[in-house]
N, C-alpha and C positions, 0 to 999 in steps of 0.2 A: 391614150393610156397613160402617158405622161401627167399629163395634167391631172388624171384621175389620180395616181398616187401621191402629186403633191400634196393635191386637195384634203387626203384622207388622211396622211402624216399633220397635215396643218390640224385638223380635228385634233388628231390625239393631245399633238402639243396644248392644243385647246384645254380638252376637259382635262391634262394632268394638272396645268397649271388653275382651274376653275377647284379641284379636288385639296391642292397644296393650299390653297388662298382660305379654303372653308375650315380646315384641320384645327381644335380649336388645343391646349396644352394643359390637360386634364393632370390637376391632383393624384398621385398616387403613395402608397405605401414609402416609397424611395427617391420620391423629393418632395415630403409635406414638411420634414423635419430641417431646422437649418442652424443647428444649434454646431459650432464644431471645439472642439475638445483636443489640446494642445499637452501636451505629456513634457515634461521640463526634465532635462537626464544632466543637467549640470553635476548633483550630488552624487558622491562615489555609489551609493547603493539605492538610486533612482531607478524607476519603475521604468521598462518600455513595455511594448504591446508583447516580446514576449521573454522572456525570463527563465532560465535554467538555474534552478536552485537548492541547499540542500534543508532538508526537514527542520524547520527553526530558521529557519534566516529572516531576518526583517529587510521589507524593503519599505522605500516610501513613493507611495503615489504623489509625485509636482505637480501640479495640472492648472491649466488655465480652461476654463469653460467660457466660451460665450455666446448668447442669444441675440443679434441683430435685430429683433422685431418685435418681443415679447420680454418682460421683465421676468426674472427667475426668482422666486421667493425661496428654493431650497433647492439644496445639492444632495442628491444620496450615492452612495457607493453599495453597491451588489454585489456579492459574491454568490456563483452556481451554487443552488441545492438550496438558498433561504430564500422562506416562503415572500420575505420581506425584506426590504435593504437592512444591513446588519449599522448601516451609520449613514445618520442624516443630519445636514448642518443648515441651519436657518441661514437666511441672508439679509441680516438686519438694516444695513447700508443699504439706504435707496441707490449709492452712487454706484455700487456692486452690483446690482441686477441685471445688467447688459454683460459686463464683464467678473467674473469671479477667479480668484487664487487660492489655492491652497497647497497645504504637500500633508499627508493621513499616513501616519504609519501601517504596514500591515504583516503580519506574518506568516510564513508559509509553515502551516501546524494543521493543516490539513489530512496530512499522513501522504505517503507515496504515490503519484500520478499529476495529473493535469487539474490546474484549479484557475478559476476565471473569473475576472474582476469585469464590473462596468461602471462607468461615471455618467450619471445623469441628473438632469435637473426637472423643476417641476415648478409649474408658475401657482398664483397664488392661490387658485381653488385647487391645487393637488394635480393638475392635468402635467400629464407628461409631455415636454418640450424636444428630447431629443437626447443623447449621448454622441453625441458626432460619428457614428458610425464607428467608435472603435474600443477594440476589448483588449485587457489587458492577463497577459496567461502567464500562469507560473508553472512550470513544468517540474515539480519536486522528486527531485531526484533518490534512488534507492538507497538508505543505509543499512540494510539487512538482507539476508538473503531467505530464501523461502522456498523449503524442501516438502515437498505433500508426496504421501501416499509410499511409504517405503516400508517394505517387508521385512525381517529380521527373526527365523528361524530358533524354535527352541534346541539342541544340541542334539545329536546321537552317539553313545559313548563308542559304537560299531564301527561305524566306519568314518565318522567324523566331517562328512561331506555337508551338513547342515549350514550354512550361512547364519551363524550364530552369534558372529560379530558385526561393531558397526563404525563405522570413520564417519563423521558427523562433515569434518571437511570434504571429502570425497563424495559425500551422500551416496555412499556404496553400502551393501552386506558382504562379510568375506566370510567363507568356514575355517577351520582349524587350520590346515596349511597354508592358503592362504594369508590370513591374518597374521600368520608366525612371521610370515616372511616381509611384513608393513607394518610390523608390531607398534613403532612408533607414533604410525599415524590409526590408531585404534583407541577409539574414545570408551567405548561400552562392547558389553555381551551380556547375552542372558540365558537363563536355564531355567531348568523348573524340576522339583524332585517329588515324590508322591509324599502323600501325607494319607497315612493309617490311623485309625481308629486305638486308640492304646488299652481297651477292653478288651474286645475281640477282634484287631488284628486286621479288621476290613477295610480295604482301601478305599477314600473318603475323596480324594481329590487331589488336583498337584497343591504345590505351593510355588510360584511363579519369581524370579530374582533377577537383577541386574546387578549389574558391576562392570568395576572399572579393572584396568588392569592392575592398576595401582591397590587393589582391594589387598589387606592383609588382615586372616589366611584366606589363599584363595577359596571363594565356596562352592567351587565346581572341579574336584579333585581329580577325573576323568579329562581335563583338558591342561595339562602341564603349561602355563605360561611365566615359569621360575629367569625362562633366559631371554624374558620379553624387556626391549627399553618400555617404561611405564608410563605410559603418559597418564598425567594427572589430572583428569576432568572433575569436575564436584559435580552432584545433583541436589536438589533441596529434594524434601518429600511431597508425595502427589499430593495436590488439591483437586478433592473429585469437581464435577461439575462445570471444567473449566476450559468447554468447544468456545462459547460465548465470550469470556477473556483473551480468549488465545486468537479467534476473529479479528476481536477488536485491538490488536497491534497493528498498526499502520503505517509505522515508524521505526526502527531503531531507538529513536530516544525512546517513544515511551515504552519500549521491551523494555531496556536497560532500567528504566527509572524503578519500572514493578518489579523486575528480578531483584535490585538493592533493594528492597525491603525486606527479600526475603531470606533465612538461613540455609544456605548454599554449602555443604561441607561434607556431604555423605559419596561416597563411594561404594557404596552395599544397600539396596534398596531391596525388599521380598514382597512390600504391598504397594497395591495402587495400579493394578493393572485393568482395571474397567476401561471400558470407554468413554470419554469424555474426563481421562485422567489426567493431572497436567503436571509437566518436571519443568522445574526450571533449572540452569545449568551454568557453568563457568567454565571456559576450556584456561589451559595452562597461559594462553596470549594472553589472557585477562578480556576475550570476546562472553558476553552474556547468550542466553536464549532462553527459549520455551520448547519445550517439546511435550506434543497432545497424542496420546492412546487415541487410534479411531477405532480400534479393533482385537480383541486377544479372538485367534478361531482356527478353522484347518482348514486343507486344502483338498480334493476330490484325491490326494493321495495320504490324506490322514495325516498329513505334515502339521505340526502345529504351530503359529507364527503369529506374532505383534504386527499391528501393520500401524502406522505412525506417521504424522508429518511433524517438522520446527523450523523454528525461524532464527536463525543467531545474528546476532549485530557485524557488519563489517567494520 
């Protein structure tokens, strides 16, 4: 019985080693490439693979590329989302196609989140040689904040319980009592008064207003805010049409850059409340924003109410 299980263990040892001997080291996806790609961080605002930065910042890609076994006729750099390398650099020097230097400026003008570089080459009929395996991320960090979907009550001169006010800091609504008592930090409120027919007398529709506290005379005389500290927010006037502008802020800068253009100076607005209506705005800090109408409508309690999101710069 001994000898029988020497004998059988000798087999296996056998064919394991007959199985290792034949094993042949097949090509794959993840070692065909052997290009490897060296990131230089000598210079104060040198690239690594991954980067925390704010909107607008230049960094520079350093990088050293090189191809052990195939000549590199061009370098492209990729950034996510293009269909195409956005920069591609010949490599004229026959004595640079094994090894290649460069340093590429780049900017992170992407808008808010995670954006992603790659460095690869490409020999001379255009075939891809390799990126060394490594990416380089800029993680662009927020300079505005971004409030969606917030309600703000037309007023009731009864009992005053409407959420009628709003602190854009807070991203709160407060009603009458309320607000009295955080007067400071109250950017807007709004109302809306009926509008008659001056013929015959027949009620035609509201007429819809914002205002600041700062508004003088107040135009909502039912809400006494005479012993309010004021805070001074401006609004420019709505631009209808503008879900699509007010999407495409990504940034902080470029909020700020589109609000300077515009005349920012009113404290008493009565139109412009459609949907897709846009305010842009300056608080007292000297902080910019936008703020987009999604909504003027009621609630299954007849309440009637703005519903809004903006975005203001930190």
């Amino acid at each position: 019985m001994r000898h029988y299980i020497i004998r059988t263990l000798a087999m296996v040892i056998a064919c394991c080693g007959l199985l290792v001997s034949c094993k042949k080291d097949a090509q794959n996806v993840f070692n065909m490439f052997d290009v490897t790609l060296d990131l230089h961080g000598e210079k104060t605002n040198a690239a690594k693979e991954f980067n925390q930065v704010n909107p607008n910042d230049e960094l520079v890609i350093d990088f050293t590329i090189k191809s052990p076994n195939k000549d590199m006729y061009m370098v492209c750099i990729w950034r996510a989302g293009q269909g195409t390398p956005g920069i591609r650099i010949p490599i004229n020097d026959a004595d640079k196609r094994r090894s290649y230097s460069d340093a590429i400026t780049i900017k992170a003008d992407q808008g808010v989140g995670t954006t992603t570089y790659r460095v690869w080459a490409l020999d001379k009929d255009g075939v891809y040689l390799g990126d060394g395996e490594k990416q380089i991320v800029l993680e662009i960090k927020s300079d505005f904040k971004y409030v969606t979907n917030r309600n703000v009550y037309f007023p009731d001169t009864a009992t005053k319980k409407m959420a009628s006010f709003f602190s854009l800091s807070k991203g709160a609504a407060y009603n009458y009592g309320d607000a009295t008592a955080i007067s400071a930090d109250i950017d807007f409120g709004i109302y809306r008064k009926p509008v008659y027919n001056p013929t015959t007398g027949a009620f035609t529709g509201w007429m819809n207003g914002l205002y600041t506290p700062a508004t003088t005379p107040n135009p909502f005389t039912p809400y006494d805010i005479s012993s309010w500290t004021k805070r001074g927010t401006l609004f420019s006037a709505a631009t209808t049409s503008g879900t699509a502008t007010f999407n495409g802020f990504k940034s902080g800068v470029a909020l700020e850059t589109e609000a300077k253009k515009k005349t920012i100076n009113l404290t008493h607005i009565s139109t412009g409340y459609g949907a897709g209506s846009l305010f842009y705005f300056k608080t007292p800090e000297g902080k910019y924003g936008a703020l987009l109408i999604n909504a003027t409508t009621s609630n299954f309690n007849d309440e009637a109410y703005v519903n809004f999101s903006y975005k203001v710069v930190l």
